[in-house]
N, C-alpha and C positions, 0 to 999 in steps of 0.2 A: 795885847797880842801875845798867844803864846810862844817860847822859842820852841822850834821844830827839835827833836830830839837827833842828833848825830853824832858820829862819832869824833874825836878831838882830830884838830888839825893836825897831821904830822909832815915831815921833809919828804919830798921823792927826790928821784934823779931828774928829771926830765922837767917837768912841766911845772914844777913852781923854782925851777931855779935859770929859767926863760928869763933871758940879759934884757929884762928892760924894757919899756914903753919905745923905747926906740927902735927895736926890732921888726915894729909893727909893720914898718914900710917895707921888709923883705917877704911877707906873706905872699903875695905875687907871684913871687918867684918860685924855681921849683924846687932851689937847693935851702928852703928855709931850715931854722934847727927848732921850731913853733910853732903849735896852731894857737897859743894864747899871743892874741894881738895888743890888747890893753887889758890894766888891771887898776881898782884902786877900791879903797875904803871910802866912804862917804858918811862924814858924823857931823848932824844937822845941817846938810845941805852942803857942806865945804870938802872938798877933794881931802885925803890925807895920803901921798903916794906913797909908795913903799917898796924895797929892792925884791922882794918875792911876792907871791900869790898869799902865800905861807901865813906872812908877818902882816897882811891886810886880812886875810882870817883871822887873828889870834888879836890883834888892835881891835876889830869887832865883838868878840867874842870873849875878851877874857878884860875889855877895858869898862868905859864908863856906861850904867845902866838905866832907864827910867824908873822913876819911884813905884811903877806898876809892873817891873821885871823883867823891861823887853828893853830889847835891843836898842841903844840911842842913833844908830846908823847901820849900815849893809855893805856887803861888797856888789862891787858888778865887775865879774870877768866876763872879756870878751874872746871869743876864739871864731878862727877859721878853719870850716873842714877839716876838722881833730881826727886824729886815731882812734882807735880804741880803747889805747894803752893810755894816752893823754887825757882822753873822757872819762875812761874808768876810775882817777884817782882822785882827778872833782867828784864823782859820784862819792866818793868812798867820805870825804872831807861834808860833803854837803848833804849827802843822804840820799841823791837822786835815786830812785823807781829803774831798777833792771829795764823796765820795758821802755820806758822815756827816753831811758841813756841806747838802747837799741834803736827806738826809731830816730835820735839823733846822728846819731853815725852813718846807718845807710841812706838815711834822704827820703827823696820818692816818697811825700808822706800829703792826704792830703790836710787841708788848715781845719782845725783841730784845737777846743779846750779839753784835758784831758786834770783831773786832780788826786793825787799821790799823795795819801795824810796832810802837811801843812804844806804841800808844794804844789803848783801848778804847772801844770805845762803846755804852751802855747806852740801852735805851728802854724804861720802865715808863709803864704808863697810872697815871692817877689817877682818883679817884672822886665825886663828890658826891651827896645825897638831897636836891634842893631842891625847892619850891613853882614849879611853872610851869603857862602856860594859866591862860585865865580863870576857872578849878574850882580855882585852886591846888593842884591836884593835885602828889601828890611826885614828881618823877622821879628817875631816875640821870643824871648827866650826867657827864661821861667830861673828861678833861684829857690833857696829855701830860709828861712831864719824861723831856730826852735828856741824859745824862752823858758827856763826854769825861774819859775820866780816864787823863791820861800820869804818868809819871815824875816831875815837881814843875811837876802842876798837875791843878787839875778845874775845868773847863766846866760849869754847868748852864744847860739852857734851858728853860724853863717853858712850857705854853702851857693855857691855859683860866684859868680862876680860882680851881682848887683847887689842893692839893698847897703851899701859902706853904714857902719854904725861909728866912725869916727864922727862924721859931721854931727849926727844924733849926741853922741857923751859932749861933743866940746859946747854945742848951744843949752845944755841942760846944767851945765858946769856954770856956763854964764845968770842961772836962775837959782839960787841956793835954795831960796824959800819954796821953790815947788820938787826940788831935789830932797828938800828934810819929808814931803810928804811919803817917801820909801820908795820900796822893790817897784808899786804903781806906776808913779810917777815915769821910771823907765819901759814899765812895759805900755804903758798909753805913747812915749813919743816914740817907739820904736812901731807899733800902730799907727800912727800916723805920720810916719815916714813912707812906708809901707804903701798906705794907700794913697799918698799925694805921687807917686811909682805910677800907682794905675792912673790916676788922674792924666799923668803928663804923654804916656803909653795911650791910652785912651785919645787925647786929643792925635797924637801923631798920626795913628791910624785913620782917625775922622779927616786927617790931610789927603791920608790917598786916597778915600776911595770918595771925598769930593773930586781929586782928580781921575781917577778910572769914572765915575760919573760923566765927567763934562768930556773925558775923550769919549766918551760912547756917543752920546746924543751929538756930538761935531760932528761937521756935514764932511769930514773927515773919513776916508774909508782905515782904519785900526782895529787891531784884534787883542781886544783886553782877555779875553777869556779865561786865559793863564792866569794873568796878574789875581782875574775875579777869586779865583779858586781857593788861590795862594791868600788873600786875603780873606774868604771866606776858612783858611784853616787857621790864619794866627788869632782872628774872632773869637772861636772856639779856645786856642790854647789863651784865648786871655778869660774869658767866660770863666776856663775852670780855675783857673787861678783867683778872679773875686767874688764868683758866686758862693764858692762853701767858707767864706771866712765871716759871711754875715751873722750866722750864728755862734760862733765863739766872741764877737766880739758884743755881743746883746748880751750873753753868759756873762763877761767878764763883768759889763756895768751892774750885775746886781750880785758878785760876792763882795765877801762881808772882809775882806782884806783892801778891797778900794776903799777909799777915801771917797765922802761924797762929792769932793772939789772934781777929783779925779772920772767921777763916774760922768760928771758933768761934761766933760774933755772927750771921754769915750763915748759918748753920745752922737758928741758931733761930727769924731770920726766916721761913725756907724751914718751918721746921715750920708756925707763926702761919701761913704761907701754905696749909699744904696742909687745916689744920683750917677756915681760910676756904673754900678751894676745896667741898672736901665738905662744908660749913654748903650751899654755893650751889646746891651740885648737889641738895641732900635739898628745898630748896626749889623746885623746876621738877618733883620728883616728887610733892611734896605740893600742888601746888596742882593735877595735874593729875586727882588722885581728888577732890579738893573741888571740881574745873569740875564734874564728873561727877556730884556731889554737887547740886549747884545745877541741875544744867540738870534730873534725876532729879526732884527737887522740883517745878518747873517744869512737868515734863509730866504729875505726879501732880495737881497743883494745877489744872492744867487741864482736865485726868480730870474732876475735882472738878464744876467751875463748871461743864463739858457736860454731867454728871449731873444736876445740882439744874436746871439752864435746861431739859432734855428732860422730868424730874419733873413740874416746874410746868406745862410745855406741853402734857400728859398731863391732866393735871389740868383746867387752864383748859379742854381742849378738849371736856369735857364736857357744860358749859353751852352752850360757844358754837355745838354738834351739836343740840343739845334746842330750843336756843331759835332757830336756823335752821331746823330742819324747821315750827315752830310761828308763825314768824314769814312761811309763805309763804302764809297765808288764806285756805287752802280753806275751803269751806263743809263739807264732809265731813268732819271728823278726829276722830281717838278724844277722847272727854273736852271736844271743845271749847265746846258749851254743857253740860258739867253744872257744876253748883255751887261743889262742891269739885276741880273738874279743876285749877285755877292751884295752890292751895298744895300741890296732889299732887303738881304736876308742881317746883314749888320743892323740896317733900321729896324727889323723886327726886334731883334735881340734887346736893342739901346731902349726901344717904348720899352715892352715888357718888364727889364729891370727896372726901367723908372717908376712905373707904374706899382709894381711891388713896393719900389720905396717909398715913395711918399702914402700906399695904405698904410706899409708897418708906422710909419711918422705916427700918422695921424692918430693911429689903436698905439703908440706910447711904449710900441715894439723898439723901435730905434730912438 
């Protein structure tokens, strides 16, 4: 493998004199003095840490070689949501592509194999299902992680609040032997961290909208419509999140920098992905017969309620005919001085409305 051609490592102010592995925990916060979270060298599979970025470049690159010229290990720094100024001096140190180191910075990119002489560069979204708005309603919210991955060395840059690439370094730390496989080896479990995201996003979503389902079809009168919408739009923001990463990650299984152990690995990623993909797509087709479902009920139910209110106004308007004509005091009108004219005219009333009643009953009016 050849070494990628850059320029020598030198000292900055800032970003490779970052206090430490220990720092990483104040990333979070707003008052960090870092966007490099974790750093280390890696020669044949084993951790070698070290007090700078600096001194795990220079350990790589100026230490022990293989008999065929390349590098016997790599660095992997991690960062969150860098600067410019913090990006710009990795780039200067590792050779990154003007335009990689640009679309790292801003974001907003979508996933993406992209290749810069010996460097790659990778852009997978990430995922989340969290509570936001004042309904704590679930949402999807989306992240970013860009991977440069050369010859002995991987770049990551994080951006949102999903996707942590600690748990990823410390389980790949515990495997040395698939660790000495290279740059690979982290960009496959960084890939499949990635999409085990949507996996778990994926199921959650298939939680609600089995339950917006079974509230629709209960003999329950509820109005999902909202909810339906709301989940017919995180659908979509999850669609485009793992629909465009199927083909970078088909790309990556057939260059010639993987490892065939490795390509083996990204394979089965790429399956997990495509069984993801079609989970997501079956859900934008099912909920759009259950809108249809809901809104159907909707207008049956309200079929309903203009029935029984026209019934009753059928009804009521009997009386209130009888006893407007009778209430206008002429001195001439049928029945008005005999006897029994009042409870005649009440028994007429009492038939007649009953009578309407039990038609509307019977025609499924009332």
């Amino acid at each position: 493998m050849a070494m990628t051609r850059v320029r020598p490592a030198r000292a900055t102010k800032s970003l490779f004199k970052a206090r430490g592995r220990a720092h990483g925990a104040q990333v979070q916060g707003r008052g960090r003095d870092s966007a490099v979270i974790d750093w280390a060298a890696y020669i044949d599979g084993h951790r070698a840490s070290t007090a700078t970025v600096e001194d795990a470049v220079r350990l790589i690159r100026d230490g022990r070689l293989t008999p065929d010229g390349d590098s016997a290990g790599f660095v992997w720094v991690g960062l969150h949501e860098p600067s410019a100024t913090e990006l710009a001096e990795l780039a200067e140190v590792f050779g990154l592509h003007p335009l990689a180191v640009e679309d790292a910075i801003h974001a907003h990119q979508r996933p993406k194999l992209e290749r810069y002489d010996d460097v790659h560069f990778v852009v997978m979204k990430t995922v989340g299902y969290v509570a936001s708005g004042p309904e704590k309603a679930e949402v999807v919210e989306t992240g970013e992680i860009m991977i440069f991955c050369g010859p002995d060395f991987v770049v990551t840059v994080r951006h949102g609040t999903h996707g942590e690439l600690g748990p990823v370094r410390r389980q790949l730390e515990k495997d040395p032997a698939r660790l000495a496989m290279g740059p690979a080896a982290v960009l496959h479990a960084v890939a499949d961290r990635v999409v085990d995201g949507y996996v778990c996003v994926a199921d959650a979503v298939q939680e609600d909208i089995d339950e917006v389902e079974e509230a629709v079809f209960s003999p329950e009168r509820t109005d999902e419509a909202r909810r339906i919408y709301r989940l017919k739009r995180e659908v979509i923001q999850l669609k485009r999140a793992v629909g465009p990463l199927a083909g970078p990650l088909r790309n990556l299984s057939g260059r010639r920098f993987v490892p065939a152990e490795i390509r083996e690995y990204l394979r089965d990623v790429e399956d997990h992905l495509t069984r993801v993909r079609e989970q997501v797509e079956s859900y934008d087709e099912l909920l759009n017969p259950i809108l249809q479902a809901h809104m159907t009920q909707v207008t049956v139910t309200d079929n309903k309620d203009m029935r029984k209110i026209s019934a009753w106004g059928a009804i009521f308007m009997v009386p209130t005919a009888i006893t407007g004509v009778y209430g206008m005091n002429f001195d001439f009108m049928p029945e008005t001085h005999w006897h029994f004219g009042y409870p005649m005219i009440v028994g007429t009333i009492a038939f007649i409305c009953l009578t309407l009643y039990r038609g509307f009953r019977r025609n499924g009016w009332l």
